[in-house]
N, C-alpha and C positions, 0 to 999 in steps of 0.2 A: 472534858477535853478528849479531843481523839489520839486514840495509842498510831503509832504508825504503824503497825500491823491494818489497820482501819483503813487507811490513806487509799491504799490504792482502789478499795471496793467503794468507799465513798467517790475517788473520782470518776470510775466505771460511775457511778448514779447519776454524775454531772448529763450524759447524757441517755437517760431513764425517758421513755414516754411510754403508753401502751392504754389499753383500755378494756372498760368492762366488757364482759359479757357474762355467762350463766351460774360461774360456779359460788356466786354468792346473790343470790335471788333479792329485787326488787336494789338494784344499787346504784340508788339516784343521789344519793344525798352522805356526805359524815356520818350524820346522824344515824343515817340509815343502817350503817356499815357496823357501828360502833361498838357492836357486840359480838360481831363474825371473830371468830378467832383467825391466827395469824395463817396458817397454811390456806385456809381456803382464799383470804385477801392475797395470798401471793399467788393461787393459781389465779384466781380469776383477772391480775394483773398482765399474767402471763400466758392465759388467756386471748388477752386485748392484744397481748404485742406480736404473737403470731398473727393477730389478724393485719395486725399495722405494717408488720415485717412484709407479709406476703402480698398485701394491696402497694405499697412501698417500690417492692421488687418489680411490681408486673409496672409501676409508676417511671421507675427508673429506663425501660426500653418501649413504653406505650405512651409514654403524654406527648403531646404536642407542644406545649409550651417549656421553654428551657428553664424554668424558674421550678417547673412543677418537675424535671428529671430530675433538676440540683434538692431539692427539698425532699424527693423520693429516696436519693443517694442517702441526704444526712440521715433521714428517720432509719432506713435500713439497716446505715451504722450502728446508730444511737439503739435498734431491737437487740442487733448484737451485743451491744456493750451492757446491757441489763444482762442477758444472758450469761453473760461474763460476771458482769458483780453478783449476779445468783450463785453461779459455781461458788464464787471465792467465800460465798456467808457459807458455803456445805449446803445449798439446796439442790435437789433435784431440778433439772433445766429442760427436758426432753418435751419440746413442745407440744402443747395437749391438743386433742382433735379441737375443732372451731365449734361451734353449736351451730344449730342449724341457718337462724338466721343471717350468722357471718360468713358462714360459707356459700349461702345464695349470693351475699352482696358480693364473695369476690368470684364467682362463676359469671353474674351480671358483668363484673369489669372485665375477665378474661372475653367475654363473646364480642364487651363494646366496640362498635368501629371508633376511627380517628375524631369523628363528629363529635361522641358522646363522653369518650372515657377521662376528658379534663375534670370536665364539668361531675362527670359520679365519683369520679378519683379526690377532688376538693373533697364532695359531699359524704364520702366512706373517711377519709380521712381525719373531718370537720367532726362527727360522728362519734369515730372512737375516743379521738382526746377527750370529747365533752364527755364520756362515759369514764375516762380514765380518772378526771382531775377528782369524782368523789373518790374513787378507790386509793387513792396516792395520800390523800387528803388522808383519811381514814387511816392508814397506815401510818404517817407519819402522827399522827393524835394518839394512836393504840399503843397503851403505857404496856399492854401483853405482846405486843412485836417486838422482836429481836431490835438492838441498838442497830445492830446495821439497814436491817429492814427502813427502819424510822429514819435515818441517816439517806440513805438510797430516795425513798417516796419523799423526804422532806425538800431535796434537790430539784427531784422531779414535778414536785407540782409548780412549780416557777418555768419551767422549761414547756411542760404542757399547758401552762396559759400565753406562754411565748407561741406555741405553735398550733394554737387556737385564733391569737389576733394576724399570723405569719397567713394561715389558709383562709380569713376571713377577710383579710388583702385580696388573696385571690379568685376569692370568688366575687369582689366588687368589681374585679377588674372584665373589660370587656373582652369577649373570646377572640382569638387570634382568626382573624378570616384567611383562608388559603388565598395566595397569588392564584389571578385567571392564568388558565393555560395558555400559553402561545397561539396565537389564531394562523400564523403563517403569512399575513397579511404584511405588507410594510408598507409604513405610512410615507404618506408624501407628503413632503420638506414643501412648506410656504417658499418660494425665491423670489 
């Protein structure tokens, strides 16, 4: 049963996503994870969601597509709001540098023009969650993570398969082609 003191950091986890990267080596799988102890499963969590936060943020004033600002909005939120249920378990929150691979992929979205940055925004996106859902995974199974830890990651791996099928929508979907420019021309009216 959750105390109410719990309440509020579990509901901050309602909106949890984030994803691998380095600080817990080869983390493809549960299984994989299953013996990492809990801090390095929580950087490497936190980790993922600066990179989501920041691909996110550059989403929110760079995509084309209005579906892809609104979905860059919520994730932004939702980085925050882990950030938030970390403070409130007493974790360190201060976001860690990116490794190097993550930080190429978002230097790649900061240069993209209008053309490209849908289509690497889905695909950096699409990306991290598929990296996140073993680490959350993993978290919420590890009987050595903090009840809220497990609490937080048990939330969030429902929400990152939610927004694994949300960008896998979007990337089925066909790219927005720009309206042609005005030619200056005016057409003549059949009478």
């Amino acid at each position: 049963m959750l105390e109410r003191r719990s309440l509020g950091l579990v509901l901050a986890g309602l909106s949890l996503a984030g994803c691998a990267t380095s600080a817990v080596p080869n983390a493809s799988s549960p299984q994989a994870l299953a013996g990492a102890p809990p801090p390095a499963l929580r950087l490497t969590a936190l980790q993922g969601g600066t990179f989501l936060l920041q691909t996110a943020q550059l989403g929110a004033t760079k995509a084309q597509r209005p579906e892809l600002q609104r979905f860059s909005e919520f994730e932004a939120s939702e980085q925050q709001g882990i950030m938030q249920a970390m403070a409130l378990a007493g974790h360190s929150v201060a976001p860690p540098p990116l490794p190097p691979e993550k930080a190429a992929m978002l230097q790649q979205l900061q240069a993209a023009g209008p053309g490209d940055f849908d289509r690497l925004f889905i695909a950096a996106q699409t990306q991290g969650h598929q990296e996140a859902l073993p680490v959350y995974t993993a978290i919420a199974q590890s009987t050595a993570s903090p009840a809220a830890d497990r609490s937080i990651a048990l939330l969030a791996a429902d929400r990152i398969r939610e927004h694994i099928a949300i960008l896998e929508f979007f990337a089925s979907m066909p790219a927005q082609q720009p309206e042609p420019a005005p030619t200056g021309r005016s057409r003549r009216r059949a009478g």
